[in-house]
C-alpha positions in Angstrom: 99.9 73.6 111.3 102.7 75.2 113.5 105.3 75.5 110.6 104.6 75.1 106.7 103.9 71.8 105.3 106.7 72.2 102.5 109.8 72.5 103.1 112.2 75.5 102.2 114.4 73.7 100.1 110.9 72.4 98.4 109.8 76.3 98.3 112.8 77.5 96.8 112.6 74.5 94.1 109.3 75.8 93.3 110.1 79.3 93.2 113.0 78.1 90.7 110.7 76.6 88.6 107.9 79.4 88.7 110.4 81.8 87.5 111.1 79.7 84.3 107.3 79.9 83.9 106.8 82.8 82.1 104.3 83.9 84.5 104.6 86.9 86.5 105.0 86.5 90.1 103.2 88.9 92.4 104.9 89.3 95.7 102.9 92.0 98.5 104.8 92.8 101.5 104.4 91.4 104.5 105.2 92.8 107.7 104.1 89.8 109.9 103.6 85.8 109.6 99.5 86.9 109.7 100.2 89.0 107.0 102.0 86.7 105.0 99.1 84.1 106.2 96.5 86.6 104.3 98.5 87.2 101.1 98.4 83.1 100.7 94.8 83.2 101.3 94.0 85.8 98.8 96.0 83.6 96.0 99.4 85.7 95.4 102.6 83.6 94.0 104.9 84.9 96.8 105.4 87.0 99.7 108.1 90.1 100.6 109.7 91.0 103.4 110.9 94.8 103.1 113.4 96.3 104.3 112.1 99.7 104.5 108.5 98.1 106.4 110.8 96.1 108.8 112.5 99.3 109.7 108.8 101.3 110.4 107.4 98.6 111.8 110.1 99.1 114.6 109.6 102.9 115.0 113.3 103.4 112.5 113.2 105.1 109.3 115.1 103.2 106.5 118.3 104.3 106.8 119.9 101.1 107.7 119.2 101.1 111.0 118.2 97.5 110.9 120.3 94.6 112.1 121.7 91.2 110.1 119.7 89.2 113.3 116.5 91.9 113.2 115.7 90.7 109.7 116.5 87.3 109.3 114.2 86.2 112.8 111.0 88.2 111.5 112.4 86.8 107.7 112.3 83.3 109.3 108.8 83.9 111.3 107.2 84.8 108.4 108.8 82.0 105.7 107.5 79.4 107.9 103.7 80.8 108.4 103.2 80.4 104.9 103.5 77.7 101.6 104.5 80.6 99.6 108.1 81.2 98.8 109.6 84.3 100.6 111.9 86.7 99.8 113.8 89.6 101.9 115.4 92.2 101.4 118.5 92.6 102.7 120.2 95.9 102.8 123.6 96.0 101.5 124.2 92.7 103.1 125.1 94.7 106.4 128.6 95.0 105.8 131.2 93.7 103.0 131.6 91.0 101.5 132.1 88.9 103.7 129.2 89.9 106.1 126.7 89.5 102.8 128.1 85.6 102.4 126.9 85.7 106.3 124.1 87.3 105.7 123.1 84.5 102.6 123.9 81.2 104.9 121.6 82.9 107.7 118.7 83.3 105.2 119.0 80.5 103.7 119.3 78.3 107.0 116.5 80.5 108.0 114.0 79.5 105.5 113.9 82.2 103.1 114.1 81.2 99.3 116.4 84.2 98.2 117.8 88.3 99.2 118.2 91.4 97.1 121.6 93.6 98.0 122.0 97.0 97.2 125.0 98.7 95.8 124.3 101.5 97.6 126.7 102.8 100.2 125.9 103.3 103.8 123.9 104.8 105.2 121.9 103.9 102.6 118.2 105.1 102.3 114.5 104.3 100.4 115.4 103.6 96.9 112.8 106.2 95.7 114.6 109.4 98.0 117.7 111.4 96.2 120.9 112.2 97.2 121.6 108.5 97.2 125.3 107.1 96.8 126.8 104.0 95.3 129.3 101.9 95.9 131.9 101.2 92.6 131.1 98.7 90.7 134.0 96.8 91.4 132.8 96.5 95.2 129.1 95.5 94.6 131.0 92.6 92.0 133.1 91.5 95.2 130.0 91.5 97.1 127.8 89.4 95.0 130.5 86.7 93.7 130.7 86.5 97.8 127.3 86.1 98.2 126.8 83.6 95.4 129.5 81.2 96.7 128.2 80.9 100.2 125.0 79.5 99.2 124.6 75.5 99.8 121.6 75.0 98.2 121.6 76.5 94.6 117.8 77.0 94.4 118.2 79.8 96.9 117.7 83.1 94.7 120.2 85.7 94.3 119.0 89.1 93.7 121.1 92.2 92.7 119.4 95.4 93.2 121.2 98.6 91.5 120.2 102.0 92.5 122.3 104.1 89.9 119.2 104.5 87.5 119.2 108.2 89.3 123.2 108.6 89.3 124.4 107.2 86.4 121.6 107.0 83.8 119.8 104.2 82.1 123.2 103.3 80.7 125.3 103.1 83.9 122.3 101.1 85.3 122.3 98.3 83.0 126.2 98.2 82.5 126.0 97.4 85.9 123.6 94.9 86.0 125.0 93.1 83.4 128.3 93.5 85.6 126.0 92.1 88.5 124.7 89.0 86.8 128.4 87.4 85.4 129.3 88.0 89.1 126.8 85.4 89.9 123.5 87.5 90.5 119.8 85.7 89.8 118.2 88.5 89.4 118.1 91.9 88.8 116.2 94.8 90.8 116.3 98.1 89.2 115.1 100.2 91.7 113.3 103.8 90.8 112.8 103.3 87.3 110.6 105.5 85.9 108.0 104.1 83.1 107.6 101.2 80.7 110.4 102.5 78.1 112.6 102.2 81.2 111.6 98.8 82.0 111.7 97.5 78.6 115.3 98.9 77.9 116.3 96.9 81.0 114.7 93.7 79.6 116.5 94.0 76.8 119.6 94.5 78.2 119.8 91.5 80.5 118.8 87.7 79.8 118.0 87.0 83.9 114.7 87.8 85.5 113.5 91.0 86.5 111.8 92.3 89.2 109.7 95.2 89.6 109.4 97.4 92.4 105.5 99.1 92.6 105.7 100.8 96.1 103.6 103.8 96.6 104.4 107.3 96.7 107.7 106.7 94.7 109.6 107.4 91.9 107.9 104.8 89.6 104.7 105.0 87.5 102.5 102.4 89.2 102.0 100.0 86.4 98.8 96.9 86.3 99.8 93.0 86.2 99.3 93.1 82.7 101.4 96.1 81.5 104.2 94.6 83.4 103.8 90.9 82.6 103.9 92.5 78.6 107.2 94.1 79.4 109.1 90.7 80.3 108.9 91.3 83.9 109.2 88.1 85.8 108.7 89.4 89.6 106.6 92.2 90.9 106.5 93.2 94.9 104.3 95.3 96.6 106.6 96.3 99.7 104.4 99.0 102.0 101.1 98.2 100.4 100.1 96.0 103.6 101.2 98.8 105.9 100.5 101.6 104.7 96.7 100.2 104.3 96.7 98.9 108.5 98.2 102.1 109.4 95.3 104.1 107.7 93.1 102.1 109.0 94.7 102.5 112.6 94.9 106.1 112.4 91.3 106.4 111.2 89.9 104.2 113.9 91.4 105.6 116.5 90.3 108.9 115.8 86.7 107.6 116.2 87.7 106.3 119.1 89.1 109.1 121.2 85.9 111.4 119.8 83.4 109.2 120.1 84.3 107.0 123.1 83.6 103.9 121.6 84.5 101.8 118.8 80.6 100.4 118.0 81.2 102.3 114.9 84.3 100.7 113.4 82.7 97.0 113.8 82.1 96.9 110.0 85.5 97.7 109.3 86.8 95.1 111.0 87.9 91.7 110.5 85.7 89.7 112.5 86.7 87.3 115.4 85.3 84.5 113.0 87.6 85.8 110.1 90.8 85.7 112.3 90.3 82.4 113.5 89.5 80.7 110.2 93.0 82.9 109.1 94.6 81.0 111.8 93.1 77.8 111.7 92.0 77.2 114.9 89.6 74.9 113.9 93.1 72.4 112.9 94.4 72.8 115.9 91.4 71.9 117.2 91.8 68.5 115.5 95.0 68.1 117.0 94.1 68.8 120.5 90.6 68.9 121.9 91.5 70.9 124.9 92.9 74.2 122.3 89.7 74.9 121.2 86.8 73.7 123.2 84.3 76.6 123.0 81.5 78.2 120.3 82.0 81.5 119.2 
């Protein structure tokens, strides 16, 4: 009721086991435990926690503004709103190597089922913006190896994200995600690929799951569940998707608000009181105490 039923070490177990499925894993971003609470309800395999929606959701742009303690409290609010396995991103780890082993133990104590780190350097910025810079490879190594070490529960995923597909080719992005998963990453993350021959030369250049990035706006051709499931892909997030939509939505509605004075006209764009109660379960909490929820609607 308050907290999920399972467990986060029974989450992450699953998550494990989902990824040896076959099946692809469709993770939208959430940018709120009633978010995450809707992407349950609508049947997804997962929920995201994005870096880049963290940061706008607090007025920052994504330039690494974001704090170690910012993201793993609104990581750990969400992770227990929902059954689903959660994943966050997080940054470059906010620091060395020594600061992403940190930053692993507070997930992980937190409730998250795994993190992606970056290999960019900081500041770094949206994966899907240029003039981005790496870190060498021998740094990023350092940084996961340190990572992988500091976990205490070995179910709790590991994911390396490489941004050189737009600095040093297809080539220097796989060589270095090879170089990322004998350091002890999960995962891989190639971020700003650009179609399905791009996706398909990374699956076959790496025996570890893959995860797709399908954000908006970007860099990447916005490919359907099925192309990407047919390409080997294991895990697919959806990172704005959630806010861009509510801020739309906002924007729109409170334009007919300021002209027309009144928002009578939004009502059937609206989730209803009804709807946001059943979302939140009052009706279990009623159960649990009669003096929560006493009234009709």
């Amino acid at each position: 009721m308050l907290f999920a039923v399972k467990s986060a070490a029974q989450k992450r177990a699953e998550f494990r086991e989902a990824l040896k499925s076959g099946r692809l894993l469709r993770l939208p971003g959430a940018f709120s435990p009633l978010v995450a609470m809707l992407v349950e309800k609508q049947g997804f395999e997962g929920v995201y926690v994005s870096g880049a929606m963290l940061a706008a959701d607090l007025g920052l742009p994504d330039v690494g503004l974001t704090t170690l303690s910012e993201v793993a409290q609104r990581g750990r609010a969400i992770a227990r709103s929902t059954q689903l396995p959660v994943l966050v991103d997080a940054d470059t780890g906010f620091g060395e190597a020594m600061n992403a082993a940190r930053t692993v133990q507070e997930l992980e104590e937190l409730g998250l089922c795994g993190c992606h780190l970056e290999d960019q350097q900081s500041p770094k910025r949206c994966g899907h913006l240029d003039n981005k810079s790496l870190v060498p490879v021998e740094d990023m190594v350092r940084k996961i190896r340190a990572a992988a070490s500091a976990r205490r529960d070995s179910n709790f995923v590991l994911i390396a994200r490489t941004d050189a597909r737009a600095l040093e080719g297809l080539d220097g992005a796989t060589a270095r995600a090879r170089a990322y998963v004998d350091a002890g990453a999960d995962m891989i993350f190639p971020e700003a690929l650009s179609d399905e021959g791009e996706f398909e030369a990374f699956r076959k250049a790496i025996s570890v799951p893959l995860l797709a990035n399908m954000t908006e706006f970007g860099k990447t051709k916005l490919l359907t569940t099925q192309q990407l499931a047919a390409l080997g892909v294991n895990v697919v997030i959806y990172p704005v998707t959630t806010l861009r939509l509510a801020m739309k939505a906002a924007e729109e509605g409170l334009a007919v608000l300021q002209k027309e004075g009144t928002q009578a006209a939004l009502l059937s764009r609206m989730q209803t009181r009804a709807q946001l109660y059943e979302l939140l379960r009052y009706a279990d909490y009623q159960q649990f105490d009669q003096d929560v929820f006493n009234f009709k609607l």
